[in-house]
Structures are given as C-alpha cells and as structure tokens.
mmCIF entry with sequence, helices, sheets and N, C-alpha, C, O atoms, coordinates in Angstrom:
data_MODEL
# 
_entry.id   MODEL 
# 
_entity.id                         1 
_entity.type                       polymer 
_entity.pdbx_number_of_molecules   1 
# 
_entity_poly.entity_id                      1 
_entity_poly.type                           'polypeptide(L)' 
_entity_poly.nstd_linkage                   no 
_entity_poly.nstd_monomer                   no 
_entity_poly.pdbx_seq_one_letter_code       
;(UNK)(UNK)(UNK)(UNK)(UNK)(UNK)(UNK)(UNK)(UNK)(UNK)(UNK)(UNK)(UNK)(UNK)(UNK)(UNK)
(UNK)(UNK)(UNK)(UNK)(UNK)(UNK)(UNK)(UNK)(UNK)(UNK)(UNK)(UNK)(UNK)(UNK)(UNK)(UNK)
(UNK)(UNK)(UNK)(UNK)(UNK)(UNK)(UNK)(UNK)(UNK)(UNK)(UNK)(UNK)(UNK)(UNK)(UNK)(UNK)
(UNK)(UNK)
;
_entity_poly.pdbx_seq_one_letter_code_can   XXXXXXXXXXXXXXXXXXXXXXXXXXXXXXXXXXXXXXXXXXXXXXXXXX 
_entity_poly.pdbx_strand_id                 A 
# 
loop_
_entity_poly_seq.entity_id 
_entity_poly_seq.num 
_entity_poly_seq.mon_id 
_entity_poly_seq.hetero 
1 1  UNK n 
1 2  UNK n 
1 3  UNK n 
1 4  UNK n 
1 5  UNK n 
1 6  UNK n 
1 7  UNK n 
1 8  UNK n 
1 9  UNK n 
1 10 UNK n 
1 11 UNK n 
1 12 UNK n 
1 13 UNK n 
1 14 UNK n 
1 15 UNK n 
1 16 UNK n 
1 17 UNK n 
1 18 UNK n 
1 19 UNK n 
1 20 UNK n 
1 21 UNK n 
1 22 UNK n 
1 23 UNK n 
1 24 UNK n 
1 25 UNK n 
1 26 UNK n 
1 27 UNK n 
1 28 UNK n 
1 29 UNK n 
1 30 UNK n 
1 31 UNK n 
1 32 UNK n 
1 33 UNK n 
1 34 UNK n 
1 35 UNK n 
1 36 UNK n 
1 37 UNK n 
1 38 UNK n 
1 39 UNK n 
1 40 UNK n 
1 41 UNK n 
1 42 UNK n 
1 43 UNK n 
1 44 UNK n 
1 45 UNK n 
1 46 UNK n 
1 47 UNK n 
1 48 UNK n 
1 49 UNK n 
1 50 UNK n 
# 
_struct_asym.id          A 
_struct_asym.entity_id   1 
# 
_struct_conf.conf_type_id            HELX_P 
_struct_conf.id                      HELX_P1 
_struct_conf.pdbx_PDB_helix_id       AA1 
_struct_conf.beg_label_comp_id       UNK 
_struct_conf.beg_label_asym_id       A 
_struct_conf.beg_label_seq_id        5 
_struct_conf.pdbx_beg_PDB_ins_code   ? 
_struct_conf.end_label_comp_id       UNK 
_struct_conf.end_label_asym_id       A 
_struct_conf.end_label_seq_id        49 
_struct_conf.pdbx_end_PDB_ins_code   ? 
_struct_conf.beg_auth_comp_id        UNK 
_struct_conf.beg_auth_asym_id        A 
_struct_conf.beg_auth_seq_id         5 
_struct_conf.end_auth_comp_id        UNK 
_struct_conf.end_auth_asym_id        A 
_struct_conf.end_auth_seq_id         49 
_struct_conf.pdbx_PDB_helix_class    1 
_struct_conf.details                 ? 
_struct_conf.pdbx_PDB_helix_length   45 
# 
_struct_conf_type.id          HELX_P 
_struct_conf_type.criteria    ? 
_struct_conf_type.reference   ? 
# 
loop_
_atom_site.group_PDB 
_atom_site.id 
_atom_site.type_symbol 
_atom_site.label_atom_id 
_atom_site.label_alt_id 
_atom_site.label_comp_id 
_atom_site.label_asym_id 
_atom_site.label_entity_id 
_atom_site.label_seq_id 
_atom_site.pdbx_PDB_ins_code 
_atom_site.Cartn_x 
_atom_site.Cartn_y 
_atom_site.Cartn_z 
_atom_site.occupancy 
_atom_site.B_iso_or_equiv 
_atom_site.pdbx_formal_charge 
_atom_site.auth_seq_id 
_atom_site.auth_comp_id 
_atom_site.auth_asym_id 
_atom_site.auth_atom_id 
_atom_site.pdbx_PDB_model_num 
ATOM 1   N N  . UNK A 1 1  ? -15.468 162.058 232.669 1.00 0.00 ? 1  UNK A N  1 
ATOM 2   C CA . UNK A 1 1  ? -16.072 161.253 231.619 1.00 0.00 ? 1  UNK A CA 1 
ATOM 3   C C  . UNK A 1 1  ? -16.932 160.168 232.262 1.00 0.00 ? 1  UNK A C  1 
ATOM 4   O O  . UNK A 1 1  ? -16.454 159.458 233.148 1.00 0.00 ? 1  UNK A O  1 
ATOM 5   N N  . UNK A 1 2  ? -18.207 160.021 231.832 1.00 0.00 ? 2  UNK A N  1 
ATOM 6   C CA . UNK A 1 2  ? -18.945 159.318 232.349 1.00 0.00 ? 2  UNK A CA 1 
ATOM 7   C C  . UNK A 1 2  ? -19.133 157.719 232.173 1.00 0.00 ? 2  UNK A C  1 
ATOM 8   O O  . UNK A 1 2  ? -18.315 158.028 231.307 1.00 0.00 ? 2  UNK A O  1 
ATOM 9   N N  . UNK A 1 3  ? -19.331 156.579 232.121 1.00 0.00 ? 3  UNK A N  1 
ATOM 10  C CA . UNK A 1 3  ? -19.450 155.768 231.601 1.00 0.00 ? 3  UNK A CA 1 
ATOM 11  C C  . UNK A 1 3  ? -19.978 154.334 231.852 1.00 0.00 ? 3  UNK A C  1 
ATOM 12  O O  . UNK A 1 3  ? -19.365 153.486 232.500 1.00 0.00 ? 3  UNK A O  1 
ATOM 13  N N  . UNK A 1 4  ? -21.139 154.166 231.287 1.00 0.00 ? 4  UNK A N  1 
ATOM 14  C CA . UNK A 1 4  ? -22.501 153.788 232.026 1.00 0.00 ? 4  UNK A CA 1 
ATOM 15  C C  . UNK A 1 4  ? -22.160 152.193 232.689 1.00 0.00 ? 4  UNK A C  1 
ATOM 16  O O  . UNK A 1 4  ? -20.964 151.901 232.693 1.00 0.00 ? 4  UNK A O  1 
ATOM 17  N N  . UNK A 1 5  ? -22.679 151.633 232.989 1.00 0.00 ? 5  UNK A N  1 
ATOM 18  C CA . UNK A 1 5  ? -22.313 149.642 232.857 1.00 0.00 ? 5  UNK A CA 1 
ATOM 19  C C  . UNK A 1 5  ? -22.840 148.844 231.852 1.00 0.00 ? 5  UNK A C  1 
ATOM 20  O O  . UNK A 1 5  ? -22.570 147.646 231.932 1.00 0.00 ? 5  UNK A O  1 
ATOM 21  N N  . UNK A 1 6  ? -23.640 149.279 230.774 1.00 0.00 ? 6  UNK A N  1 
ATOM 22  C CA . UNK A 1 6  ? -23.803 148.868 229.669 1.00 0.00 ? 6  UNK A CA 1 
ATOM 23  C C  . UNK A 1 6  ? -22.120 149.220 228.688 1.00 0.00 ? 6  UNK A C  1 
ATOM 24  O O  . UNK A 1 6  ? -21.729 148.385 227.873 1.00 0.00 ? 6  UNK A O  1 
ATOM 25  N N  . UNK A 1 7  ? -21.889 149.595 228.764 1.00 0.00 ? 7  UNK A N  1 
ATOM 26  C CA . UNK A 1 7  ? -20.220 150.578 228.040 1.00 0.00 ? 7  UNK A CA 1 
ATOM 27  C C  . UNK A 1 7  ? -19.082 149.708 228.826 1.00 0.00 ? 7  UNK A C  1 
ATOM 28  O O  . UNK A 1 7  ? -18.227 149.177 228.117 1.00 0.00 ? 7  UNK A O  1 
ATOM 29  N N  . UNK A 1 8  ? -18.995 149.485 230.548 1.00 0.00 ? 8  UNK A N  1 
ATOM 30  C CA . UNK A 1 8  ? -18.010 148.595 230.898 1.00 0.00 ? 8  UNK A CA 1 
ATOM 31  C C  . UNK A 1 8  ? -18.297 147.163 230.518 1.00 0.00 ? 8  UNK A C  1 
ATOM 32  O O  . UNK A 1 8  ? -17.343 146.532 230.064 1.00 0.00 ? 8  UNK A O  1 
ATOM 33  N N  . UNK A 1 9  ? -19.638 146.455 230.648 1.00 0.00 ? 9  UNK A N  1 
ATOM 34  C CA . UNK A 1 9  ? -19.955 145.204 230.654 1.00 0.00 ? 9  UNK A CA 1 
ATOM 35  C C  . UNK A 1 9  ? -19.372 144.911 229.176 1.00 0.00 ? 9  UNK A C  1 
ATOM 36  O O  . UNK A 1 9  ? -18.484 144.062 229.100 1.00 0.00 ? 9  UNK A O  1 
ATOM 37  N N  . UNK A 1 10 ? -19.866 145.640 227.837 1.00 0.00 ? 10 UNK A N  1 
ATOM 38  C CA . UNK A 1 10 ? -19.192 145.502 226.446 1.00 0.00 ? 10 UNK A CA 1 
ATOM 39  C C  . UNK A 1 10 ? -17.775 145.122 226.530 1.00 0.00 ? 10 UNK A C  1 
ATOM 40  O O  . UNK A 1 10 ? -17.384 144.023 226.138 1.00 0.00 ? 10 UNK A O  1 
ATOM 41  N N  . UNK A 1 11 ? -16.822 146.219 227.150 1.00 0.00 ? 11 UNK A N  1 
ATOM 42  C CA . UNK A 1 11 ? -15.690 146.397 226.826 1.00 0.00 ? 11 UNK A CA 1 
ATOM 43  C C  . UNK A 1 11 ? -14.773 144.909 227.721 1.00 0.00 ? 11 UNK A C  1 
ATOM 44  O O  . UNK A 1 11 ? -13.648 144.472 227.478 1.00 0.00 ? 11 UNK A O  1 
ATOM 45  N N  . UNK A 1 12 ? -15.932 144.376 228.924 1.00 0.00 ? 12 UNK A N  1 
ATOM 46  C CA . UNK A 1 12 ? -15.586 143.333 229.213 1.00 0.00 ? 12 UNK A CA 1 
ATOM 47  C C  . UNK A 1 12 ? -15.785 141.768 228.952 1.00 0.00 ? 12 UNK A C  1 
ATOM 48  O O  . UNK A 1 12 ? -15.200 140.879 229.572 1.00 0.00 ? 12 UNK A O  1 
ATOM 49  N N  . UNK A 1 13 ? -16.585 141.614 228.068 1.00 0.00 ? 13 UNK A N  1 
ATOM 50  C CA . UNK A 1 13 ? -16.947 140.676 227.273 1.00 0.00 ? 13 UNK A CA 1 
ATOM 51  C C  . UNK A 1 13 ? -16.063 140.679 225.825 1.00 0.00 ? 13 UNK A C  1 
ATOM 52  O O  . UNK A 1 13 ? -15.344 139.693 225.665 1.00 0.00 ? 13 UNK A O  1 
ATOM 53  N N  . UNK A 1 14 ? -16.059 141.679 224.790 1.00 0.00 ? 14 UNK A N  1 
ATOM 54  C CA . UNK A 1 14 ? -14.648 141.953 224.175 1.00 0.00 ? 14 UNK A CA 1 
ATOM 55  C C  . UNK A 1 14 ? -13.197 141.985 224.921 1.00 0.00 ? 14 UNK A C  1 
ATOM 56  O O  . UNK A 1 14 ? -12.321 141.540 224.180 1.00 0.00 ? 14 UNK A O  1 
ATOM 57  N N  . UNK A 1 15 ? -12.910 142.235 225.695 1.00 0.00 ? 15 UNK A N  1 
ATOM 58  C CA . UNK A 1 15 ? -11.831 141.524 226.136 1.00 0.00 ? 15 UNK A CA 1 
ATOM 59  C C  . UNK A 1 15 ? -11.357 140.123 226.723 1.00 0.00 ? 15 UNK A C  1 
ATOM 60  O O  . UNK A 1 15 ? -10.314 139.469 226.696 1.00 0.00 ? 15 UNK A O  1 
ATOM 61  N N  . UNK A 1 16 ? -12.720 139.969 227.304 1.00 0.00 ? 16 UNK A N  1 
ATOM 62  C CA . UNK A 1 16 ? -13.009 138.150 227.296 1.00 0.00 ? 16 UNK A CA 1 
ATOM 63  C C  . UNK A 1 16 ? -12.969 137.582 226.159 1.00 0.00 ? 16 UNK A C  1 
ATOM 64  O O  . UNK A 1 16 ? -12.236 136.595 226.116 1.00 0.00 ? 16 UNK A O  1 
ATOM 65  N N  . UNK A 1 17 ? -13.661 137.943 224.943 1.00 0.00 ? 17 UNK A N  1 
ATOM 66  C CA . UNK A 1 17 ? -13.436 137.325 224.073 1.00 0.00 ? 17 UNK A CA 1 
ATOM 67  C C  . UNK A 1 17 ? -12.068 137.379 222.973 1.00 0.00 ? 17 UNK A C  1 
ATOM 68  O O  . UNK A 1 17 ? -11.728 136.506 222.175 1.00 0.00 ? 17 UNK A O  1 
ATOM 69  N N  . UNK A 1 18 ? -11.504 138.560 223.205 1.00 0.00 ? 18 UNK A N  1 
ATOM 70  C CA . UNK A 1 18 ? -10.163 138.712 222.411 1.00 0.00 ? 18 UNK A CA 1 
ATOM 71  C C  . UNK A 1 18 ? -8.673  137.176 223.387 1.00 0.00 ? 18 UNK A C  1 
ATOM 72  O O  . UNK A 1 18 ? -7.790  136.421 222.980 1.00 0.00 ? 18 UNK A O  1 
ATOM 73  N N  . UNK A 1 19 ? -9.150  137.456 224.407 1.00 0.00 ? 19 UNK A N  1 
ATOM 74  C CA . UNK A 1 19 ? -8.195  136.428 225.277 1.00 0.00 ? 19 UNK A CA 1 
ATOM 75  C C  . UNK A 1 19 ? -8.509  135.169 224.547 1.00 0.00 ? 19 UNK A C  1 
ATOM 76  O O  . UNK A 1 19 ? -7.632  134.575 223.920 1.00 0.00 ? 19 UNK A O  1 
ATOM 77  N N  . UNK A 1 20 ? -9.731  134.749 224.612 1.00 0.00 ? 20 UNK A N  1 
ATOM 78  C CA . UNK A 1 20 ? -9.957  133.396 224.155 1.00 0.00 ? 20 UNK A CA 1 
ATOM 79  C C  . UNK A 1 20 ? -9.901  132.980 222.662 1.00 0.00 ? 20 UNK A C  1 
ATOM 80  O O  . UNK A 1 20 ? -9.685  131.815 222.330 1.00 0.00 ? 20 UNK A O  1 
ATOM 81  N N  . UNK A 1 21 ? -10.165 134.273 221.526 1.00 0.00 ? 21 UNK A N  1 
ATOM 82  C CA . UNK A 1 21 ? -8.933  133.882 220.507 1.00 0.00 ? 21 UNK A CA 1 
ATOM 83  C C  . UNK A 1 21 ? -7.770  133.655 220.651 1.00 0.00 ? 21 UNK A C  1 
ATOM 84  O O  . UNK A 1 21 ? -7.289  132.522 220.635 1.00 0.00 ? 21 UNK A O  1 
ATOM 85  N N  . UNK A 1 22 ? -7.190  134.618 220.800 1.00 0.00 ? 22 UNK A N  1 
ATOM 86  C CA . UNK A 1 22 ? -5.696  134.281 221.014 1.00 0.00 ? 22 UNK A CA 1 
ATOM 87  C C  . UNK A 1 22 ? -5.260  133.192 221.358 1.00 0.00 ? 22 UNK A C  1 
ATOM 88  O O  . UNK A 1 22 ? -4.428  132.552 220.715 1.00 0.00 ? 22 UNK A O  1 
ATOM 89  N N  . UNK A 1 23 ? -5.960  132.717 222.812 1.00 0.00 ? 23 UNK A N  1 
ATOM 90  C CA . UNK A 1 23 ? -5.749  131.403 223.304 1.00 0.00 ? 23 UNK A CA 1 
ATOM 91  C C  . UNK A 1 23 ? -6.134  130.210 222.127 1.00 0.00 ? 23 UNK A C  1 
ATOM 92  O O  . UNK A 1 23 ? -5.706  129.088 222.397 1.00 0.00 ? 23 UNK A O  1 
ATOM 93  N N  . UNK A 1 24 ? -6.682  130.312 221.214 1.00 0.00 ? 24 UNK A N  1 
ATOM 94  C CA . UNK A 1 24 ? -7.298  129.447 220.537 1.00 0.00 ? 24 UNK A CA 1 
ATOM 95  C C  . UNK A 1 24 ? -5.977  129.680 219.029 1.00 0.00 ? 24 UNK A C  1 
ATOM 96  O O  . UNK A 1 24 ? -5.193  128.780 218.725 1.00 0.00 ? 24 UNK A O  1 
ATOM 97  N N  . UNK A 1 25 ? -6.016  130.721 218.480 1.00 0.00 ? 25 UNK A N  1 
ATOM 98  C CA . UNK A 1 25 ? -5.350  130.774 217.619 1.00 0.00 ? 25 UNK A CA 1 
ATOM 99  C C  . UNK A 1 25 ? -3.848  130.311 217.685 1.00 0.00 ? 25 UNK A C  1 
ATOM 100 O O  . UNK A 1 25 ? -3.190  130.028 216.684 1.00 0.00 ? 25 UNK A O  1 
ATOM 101 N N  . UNK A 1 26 ? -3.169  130.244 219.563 1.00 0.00 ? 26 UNK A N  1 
ATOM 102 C CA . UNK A 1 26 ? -2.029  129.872 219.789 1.00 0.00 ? 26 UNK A CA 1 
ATOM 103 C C  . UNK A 1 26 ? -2.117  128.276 219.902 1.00 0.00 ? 26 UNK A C  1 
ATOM 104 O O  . UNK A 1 26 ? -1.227  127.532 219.491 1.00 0.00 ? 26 UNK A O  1 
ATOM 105 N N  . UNK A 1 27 ? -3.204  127.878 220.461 1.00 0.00 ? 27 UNK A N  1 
ATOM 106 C CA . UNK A 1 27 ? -3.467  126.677 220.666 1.00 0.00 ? 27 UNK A CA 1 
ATOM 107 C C  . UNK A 1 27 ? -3.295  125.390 218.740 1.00 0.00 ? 27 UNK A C  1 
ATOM 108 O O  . UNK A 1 27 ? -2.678  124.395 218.360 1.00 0.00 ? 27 UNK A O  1 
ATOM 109 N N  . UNK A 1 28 ? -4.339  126.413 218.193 1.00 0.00 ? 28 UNK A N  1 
ATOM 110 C CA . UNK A 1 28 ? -4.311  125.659 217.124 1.00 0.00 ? 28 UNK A CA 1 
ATOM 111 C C  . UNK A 1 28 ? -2.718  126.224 216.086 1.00 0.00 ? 28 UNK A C  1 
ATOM 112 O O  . UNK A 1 28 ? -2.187  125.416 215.324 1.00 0.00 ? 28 UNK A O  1 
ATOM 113 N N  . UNK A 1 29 ? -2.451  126.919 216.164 1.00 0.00 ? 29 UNK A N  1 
ATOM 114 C CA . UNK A 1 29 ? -1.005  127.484 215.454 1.00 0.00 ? 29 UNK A CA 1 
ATOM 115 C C  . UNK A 1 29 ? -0.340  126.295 216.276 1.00 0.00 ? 29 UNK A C  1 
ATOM 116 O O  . UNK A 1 29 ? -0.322  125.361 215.475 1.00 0.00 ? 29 UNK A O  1 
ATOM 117 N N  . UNK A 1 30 ? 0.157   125.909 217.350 1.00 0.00 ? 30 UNK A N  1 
ATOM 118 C CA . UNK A 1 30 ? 1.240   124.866 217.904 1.00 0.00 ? 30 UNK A CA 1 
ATOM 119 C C  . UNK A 1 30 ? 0.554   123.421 216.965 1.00 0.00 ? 30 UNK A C  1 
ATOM 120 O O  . UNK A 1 30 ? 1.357   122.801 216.266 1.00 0.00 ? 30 UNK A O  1 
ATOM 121 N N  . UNK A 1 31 ? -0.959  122.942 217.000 1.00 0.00 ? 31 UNK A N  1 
ATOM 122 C CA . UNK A 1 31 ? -1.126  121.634 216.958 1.00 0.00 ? 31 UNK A CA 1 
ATOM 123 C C  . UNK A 1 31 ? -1.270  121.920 215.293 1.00 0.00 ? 31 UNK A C  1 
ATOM 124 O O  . UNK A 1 31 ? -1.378  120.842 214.709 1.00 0.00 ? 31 UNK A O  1 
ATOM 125 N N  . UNK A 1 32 ? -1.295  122.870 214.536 1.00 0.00 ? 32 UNK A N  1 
ATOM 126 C CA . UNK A 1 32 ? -1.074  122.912 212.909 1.00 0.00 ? 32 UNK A CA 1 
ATOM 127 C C  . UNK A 1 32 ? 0.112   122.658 212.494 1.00 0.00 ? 32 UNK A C  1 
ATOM 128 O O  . UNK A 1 32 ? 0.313   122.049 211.443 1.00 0.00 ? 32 UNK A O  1 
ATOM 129 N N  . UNK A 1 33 ? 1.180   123.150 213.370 1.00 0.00 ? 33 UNK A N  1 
ATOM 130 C CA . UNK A 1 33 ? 2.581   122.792 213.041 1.00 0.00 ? 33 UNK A CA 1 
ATOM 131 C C  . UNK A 1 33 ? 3.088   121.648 213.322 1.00 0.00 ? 33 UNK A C  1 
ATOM 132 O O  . UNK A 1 33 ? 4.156   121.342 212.790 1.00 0.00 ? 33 UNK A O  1 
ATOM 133 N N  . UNK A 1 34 ? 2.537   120.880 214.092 1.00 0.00 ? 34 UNK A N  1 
ATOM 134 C CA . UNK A 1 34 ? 2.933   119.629 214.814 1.00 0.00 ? 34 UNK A CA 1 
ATOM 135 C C  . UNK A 1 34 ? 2.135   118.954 213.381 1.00 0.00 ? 34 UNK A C  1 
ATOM 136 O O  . UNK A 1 34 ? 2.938   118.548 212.541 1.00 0.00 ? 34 UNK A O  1 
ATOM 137 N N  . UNK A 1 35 ? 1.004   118.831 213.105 1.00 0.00 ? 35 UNK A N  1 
ATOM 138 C CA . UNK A 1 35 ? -0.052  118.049 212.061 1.00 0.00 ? 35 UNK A CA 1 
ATOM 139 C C  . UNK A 1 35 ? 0.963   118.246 210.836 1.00 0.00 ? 35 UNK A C  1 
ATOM 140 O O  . UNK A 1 35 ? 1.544   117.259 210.387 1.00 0.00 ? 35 UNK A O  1 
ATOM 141 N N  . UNK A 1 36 ? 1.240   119.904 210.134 1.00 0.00 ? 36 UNK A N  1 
ATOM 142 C CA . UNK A 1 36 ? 2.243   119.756 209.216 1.00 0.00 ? 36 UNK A CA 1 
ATOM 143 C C  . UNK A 1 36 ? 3.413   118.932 209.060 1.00 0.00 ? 36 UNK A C  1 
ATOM 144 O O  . UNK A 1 36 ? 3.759   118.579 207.932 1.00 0.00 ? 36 UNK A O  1 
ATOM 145 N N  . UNK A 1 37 ? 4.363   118.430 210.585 1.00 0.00 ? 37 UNK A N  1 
ATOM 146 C CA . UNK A 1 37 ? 5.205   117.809 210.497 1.00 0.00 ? 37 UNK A CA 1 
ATOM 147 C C  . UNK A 1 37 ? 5.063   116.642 210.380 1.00 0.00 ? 37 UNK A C  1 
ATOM 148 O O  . UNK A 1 37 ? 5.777   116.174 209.494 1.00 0.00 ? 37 UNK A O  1 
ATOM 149 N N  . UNK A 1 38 ? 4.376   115.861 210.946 1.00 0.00 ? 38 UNK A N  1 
ATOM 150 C CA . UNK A 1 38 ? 3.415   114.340 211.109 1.00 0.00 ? 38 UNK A CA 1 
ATOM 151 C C  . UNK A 1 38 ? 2.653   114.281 209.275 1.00 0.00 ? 38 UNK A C  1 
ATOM 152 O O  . UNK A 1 38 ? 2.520   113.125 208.874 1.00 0.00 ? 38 UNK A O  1 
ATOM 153 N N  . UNK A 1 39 ? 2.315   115.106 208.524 1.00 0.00 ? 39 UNK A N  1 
ATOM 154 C CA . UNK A 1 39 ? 1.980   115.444 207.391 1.00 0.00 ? 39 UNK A CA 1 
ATOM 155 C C  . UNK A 1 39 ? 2.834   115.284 206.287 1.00 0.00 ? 39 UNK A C  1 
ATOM 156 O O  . UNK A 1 39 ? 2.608   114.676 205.241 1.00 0.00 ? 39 UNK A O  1 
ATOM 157 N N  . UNK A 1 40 ? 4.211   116.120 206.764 1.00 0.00 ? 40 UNK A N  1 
ATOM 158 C CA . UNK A 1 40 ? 5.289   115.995 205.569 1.00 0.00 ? 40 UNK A CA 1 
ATOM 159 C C  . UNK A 1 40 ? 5.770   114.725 205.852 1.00 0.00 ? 40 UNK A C  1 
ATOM 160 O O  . UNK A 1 40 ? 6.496   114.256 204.975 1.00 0.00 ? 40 UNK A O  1 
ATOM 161 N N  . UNK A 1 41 ? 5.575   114.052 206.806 1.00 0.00 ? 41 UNK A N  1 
ATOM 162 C CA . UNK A 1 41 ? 6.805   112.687 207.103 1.00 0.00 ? 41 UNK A CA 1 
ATOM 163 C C  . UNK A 1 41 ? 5.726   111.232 206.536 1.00 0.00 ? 41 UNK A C  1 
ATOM 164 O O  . UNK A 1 41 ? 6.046   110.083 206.234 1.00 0.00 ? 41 UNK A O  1 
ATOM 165 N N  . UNK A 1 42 ? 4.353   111.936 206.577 1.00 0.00 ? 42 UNK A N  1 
ATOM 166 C CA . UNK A 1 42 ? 3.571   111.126 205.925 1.00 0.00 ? 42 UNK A CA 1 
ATOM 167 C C  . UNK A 1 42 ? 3.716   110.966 204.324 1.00 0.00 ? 42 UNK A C  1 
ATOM 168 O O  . UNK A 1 42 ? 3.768   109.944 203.640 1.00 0.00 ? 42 UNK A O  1 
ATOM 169 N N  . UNK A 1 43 ? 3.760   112.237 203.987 1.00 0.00 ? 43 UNK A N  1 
ATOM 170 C CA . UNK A 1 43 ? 3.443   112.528 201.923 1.00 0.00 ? 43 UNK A CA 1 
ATOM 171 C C  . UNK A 1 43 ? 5.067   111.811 202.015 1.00 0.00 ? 43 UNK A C  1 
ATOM 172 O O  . UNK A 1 43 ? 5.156   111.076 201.032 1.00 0.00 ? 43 UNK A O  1 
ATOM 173 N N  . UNK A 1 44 ? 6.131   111.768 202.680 1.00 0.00 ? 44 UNK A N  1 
ATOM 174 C CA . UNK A 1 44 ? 7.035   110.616 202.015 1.00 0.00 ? 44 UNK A CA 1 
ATOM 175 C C  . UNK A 1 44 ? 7.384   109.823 202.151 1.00 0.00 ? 44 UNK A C  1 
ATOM 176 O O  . UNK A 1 44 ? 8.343   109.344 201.546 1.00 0.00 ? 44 UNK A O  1 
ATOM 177 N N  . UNK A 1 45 ? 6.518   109.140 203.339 1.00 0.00 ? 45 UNK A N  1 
ATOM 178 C CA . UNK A 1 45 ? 6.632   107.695 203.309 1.00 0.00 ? 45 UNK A CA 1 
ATOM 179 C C  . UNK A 1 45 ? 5.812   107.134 202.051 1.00 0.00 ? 45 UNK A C  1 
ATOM 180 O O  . UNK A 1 45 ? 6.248   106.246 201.318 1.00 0.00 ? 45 UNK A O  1 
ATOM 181 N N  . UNK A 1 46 ? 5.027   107.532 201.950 1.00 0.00 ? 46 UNK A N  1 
ATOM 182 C CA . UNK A 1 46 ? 4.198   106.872 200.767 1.00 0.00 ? 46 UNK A CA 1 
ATOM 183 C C  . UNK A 1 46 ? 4.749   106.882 199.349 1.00 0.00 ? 46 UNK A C  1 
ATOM 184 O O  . UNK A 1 46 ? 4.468   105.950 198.596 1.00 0.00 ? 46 UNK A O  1 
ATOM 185 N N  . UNK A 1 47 ? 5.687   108.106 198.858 1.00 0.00 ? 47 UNK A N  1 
ATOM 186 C CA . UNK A 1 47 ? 6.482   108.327 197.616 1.00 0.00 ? 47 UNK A CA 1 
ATOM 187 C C  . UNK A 1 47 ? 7.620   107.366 197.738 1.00 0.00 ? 47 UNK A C  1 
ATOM 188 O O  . UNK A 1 47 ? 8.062   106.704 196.800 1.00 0.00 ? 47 UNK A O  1 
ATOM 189 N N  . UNK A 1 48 ? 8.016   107.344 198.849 1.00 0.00 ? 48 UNK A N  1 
ATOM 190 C CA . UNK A 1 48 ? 9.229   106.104 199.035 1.00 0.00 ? 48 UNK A CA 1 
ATOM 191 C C  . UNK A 1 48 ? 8.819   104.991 198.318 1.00 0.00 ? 48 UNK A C  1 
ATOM 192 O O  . UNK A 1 48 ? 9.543   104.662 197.378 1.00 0.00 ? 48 UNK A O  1 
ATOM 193 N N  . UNK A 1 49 ? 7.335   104.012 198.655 1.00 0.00 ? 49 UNK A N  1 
ATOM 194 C CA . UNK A 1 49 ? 7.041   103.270 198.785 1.00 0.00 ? 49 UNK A CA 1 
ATOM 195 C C  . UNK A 1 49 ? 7.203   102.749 196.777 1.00 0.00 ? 49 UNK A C  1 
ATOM 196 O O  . UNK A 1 49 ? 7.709   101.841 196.118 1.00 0.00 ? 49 UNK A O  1 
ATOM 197 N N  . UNK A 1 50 ? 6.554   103.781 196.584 1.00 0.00 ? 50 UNK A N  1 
ATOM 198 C CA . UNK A 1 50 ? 6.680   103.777 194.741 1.00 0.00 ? 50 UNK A CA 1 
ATOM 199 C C  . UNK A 1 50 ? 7.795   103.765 193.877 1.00 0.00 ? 50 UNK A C  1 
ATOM 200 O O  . UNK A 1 50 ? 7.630   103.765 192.657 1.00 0.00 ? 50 UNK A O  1 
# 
C-alpha cells in the first residue's frame, strides 16, 4: 500500500490536533469544576445574606 507525504503529513497534523483538544478539553473540564464549586459557594453566600 502506497502512501504519499501529502496522506502522512494530514494524518500528522490531525493527530496533533486531536492531542491538543483533549489537552484542552481536560484542562478546561478540571478549571469548570473548580469555577462550579467557587460558583455554588458563591449563589449561597448571597441567599444567606437575605
């Protein structure tokens, strides 16, 4: 099977770029959950307050 360097260079730039989602989607999934918690402890300090 033949397969030119236009065909490897693709398949290596899509895999460059699948890494750096991931990395990004793990990145922001940890600091969304951290913001949610800092978030919920916010919405009740303020209901306390009332």
């Amino acid at each position: 099977m033949y397969i030119d360097s236009l065909t490897i260079t693709a398949f290596v730039v899509f895999a460059i770029a699948m890494v750096m989602f991931i990395k990004k989607c793990i990145i922001n999934g940890c600091m969304m959950s951290r913001d949610n918690k800092t978030g919920i402890k916010d919405d009740v300090e303020p209901g306390g307050e009332q």
